[in-house]
N, C-alpha and C positions, 0 to 999 in steps of 0.2 A: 360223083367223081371221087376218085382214091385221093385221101388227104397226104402229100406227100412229108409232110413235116416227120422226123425221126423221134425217138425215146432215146436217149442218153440212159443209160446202164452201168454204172459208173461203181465196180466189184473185185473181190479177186479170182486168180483164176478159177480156184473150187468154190463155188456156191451153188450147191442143190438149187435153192431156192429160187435166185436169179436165175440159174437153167430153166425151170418151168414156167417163171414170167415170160421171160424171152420164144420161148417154144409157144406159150399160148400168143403172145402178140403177131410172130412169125403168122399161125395160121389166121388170125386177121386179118394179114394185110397191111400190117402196121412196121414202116423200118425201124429197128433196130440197130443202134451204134453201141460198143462193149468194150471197155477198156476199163485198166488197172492202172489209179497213179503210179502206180511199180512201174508200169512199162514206158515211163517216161526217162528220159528223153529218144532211148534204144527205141521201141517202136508207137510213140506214141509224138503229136507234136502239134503244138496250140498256137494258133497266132489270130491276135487278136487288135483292133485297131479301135481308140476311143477318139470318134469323130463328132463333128456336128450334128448327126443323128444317133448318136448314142455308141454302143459297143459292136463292131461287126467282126467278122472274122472266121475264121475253123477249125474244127478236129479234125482230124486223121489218124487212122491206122491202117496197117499193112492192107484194110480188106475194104475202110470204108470211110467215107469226107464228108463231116456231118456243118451246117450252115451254122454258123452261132445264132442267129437270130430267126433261125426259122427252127429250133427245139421247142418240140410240146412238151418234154415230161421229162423231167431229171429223177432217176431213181440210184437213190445213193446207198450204195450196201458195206460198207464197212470193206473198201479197200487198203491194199498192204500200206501203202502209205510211199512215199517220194525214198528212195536208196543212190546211193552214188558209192558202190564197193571200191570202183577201181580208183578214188581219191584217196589223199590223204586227211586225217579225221577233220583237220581244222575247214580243209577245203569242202570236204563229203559234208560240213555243218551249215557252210553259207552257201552251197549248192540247195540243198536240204529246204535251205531258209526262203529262198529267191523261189525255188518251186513251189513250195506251196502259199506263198503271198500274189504268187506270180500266177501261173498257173490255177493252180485254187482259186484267185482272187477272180480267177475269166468264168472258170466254172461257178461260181456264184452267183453271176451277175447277168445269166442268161436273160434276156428282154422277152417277158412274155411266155415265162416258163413254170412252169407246173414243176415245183420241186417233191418228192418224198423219198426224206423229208429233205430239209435244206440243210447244208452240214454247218453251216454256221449257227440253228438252233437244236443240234444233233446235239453239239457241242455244251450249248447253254442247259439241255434238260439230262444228260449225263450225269451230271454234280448231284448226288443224289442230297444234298444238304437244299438244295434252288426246288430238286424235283420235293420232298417232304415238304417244304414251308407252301410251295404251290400245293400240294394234293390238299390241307389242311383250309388253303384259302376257298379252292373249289366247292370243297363240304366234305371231303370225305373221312370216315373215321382212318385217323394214324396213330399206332403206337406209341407211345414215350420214346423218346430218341434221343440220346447223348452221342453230341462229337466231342472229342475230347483228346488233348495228348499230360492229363494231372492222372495221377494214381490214386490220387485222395478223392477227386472227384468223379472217377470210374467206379472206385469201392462203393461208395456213397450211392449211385446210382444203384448199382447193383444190391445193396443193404434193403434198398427203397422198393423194391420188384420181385415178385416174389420166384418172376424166372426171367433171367436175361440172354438175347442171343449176341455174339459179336458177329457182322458183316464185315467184307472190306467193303470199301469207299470207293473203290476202283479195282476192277481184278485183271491185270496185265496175266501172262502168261511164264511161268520163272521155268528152270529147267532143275530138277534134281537125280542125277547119278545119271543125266541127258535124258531123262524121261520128264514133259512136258505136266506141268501140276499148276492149280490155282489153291487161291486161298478158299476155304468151306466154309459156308455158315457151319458156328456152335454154340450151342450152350454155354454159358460160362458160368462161374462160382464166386465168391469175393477170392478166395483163396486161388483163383488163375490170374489174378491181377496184381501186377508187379511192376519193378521198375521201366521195365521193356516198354510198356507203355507209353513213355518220356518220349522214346526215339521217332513217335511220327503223330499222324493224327490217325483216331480210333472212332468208329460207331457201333455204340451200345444201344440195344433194342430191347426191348419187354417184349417177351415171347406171346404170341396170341396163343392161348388154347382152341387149337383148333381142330375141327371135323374135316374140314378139307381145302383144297386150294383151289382157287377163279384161275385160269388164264380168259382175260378180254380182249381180243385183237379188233384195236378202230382201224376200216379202209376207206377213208374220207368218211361217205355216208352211212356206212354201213358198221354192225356193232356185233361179234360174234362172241356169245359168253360160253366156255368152255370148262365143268366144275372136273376134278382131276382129285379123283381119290389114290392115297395112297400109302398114309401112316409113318411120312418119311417128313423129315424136318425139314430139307430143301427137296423137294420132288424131281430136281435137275441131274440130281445126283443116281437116279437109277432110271431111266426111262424104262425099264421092264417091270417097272412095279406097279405100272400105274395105270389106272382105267378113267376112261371116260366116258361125260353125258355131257351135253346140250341142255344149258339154263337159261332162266331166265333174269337179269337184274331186278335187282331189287327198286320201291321206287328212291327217284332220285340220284341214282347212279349214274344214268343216262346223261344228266345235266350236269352234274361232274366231272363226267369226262369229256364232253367237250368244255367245259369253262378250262380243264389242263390243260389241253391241246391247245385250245385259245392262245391260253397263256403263253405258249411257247414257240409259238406259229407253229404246231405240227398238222398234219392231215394223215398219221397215220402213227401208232402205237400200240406197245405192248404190254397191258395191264396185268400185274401181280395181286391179286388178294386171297387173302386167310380168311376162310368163313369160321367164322366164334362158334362154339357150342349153343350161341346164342341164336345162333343163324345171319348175324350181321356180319358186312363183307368187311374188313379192315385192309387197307391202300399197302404195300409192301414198297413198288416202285412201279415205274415205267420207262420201259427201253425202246426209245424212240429208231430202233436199229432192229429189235427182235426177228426170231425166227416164229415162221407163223406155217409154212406150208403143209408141215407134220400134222396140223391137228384134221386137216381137210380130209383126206385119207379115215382116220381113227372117227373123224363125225359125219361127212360127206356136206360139211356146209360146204359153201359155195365161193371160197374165201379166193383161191385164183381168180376167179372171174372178175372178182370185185376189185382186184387190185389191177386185173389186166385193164378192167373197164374206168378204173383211176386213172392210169396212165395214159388211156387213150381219148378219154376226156369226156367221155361217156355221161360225166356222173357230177 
């Protein structure tokens, strides 16, 4: 018998990616509900009642009315987030607020649901200061790493290494001359380090010398090592430069990532490491949000499957 429980899909409107989950579960047989905290309150709308048998209630949108307590699988993709244009800012802030404590707080709480991941440890493994001291605890080799907002104490690091990169810590999306820009991994020098420094917090990294870059996408059980040649210091920055093959980890990697995931209730991630000249992998981060569908195509793993068969409980 057809299991009628739905997948919650929970994106914004443009995700490639979420498109071809939804399309493989579609020919399953498996319902599908798709919405954007954006489209809340306009067409989205949650009511939820916390009873003596716990939390019941529903979704709706314009196309479909999903059971609170009868979701199998929360798949959370980095949607736009809660808006209220037509208020004014004070009012747009405690609208803002009330929705996502509110709202959010129903979507968390699903009984019996299969989160990936869960946005409230989305949240927790983001920080990339939590995600480094975790990769470290797991076993895996990390970089020297300075967070920092001292100039003395950036020099200093920098004096210490004989090649330093700066990250940002978080990379929102700014606009320059209204053309959309992030901040770049670079090199730095002691002489790029200055007062500027003062104004926030900074992450200084010791550059791996490396031969090439891992991408590792965990889906639940399954572990796909992706090695990505390309002679570029962040590889993100030119996808037409890059090739790839199908690795294998090294040992004890495998027990590393999951003790991270462990660590941070995830069941699904996206591994960065620099392979040394050494041949050893070294941990960069893990974006518990990652884009993974691109490499399927470029390797022919089998990596939709795995994630439809995640959601659908398969596994």
């Amino acid at each position: 018998m057809t299991d009628p429980r739905p997948v919650l899909v929970v994106t914004s409107l443009h995700d490639p990616t979420a498109d071809v989950v939804i399309t493989e579960l579609h020919d399953r047989g498996i319902p599908v509900v798709r919405f954007d905290s954006g489209d809340f309150p306009a067409t989205l709308s949650v009511d939820a009642e916390i009873t003596s048998n716990g939390l019941q209630g529903r979704v709706r949108t314009p196309s479909r009315t999903a059971d609170l307590t009868a979701v199998r699988a929360l798949y959370y993709r980095r949607p736009s987030g809660f808006t209220f244009p037509h208020l004014s800012p004070q009012d747009a802030k405690f609208a803002v607020t009330q929705a996502r404590y509110g709202v959010g707080g129903v979507l968390a709480s699903l009984p019996g649901c299969l989160y990936v991941n869960h946005p409230h440890r989305i949240g927790d493994a983001e920080f990339k200061p939590s995600g480094l001291a975790a990769a470290v605890h797991a076993g895996f080799l990390v970089p020297p790493t300075l967070i920092t907002s001292d100039v003395d104490t950036a020099r200093s690091f920098v004096k210490r290494h004989d090649s330093v990169i700066y990250k940002p810590l978080h990379n929102p999306v700014y606009l320059v001359d209204g053309v959309s820009n992030v901040v770049k991994v670079a090199e730095v020098a002691v002489e790029d380090i200055d007062e500027r420094v003062c104004g926030t917090a900074h992450l200084f990294q010791q550059r791996v010398r490396k031969t090439a870059d891992v991408r590792v996408t965990v889906i639940g059980p399954h572990v796909f090592c992706v090695r990505i040649d390309s002679e570029l210091l962040d590889w993100r920055t030119d996808y037409d430069r890059l090739a790839y093959s199908v690795v294998e980890p090294p040992p004890g990697i495998d027990r590393a990532l999951r003790a991270y995931l462990d660590h941070f209730g995830l069941v699904f991630g996206a591994f960065d490491f620099a392979v040394g000249d050494d041949g050893r992998w070294w941990f960069l981060e893990c974006n518990p949000s990652g884009q993974w569908y691109w490499l399927e195509p470029e390797t022919g793993l089998p990596m939709l499957a795995a994630m439809a068969d995640l959601l659908e409980g398969k596994t």
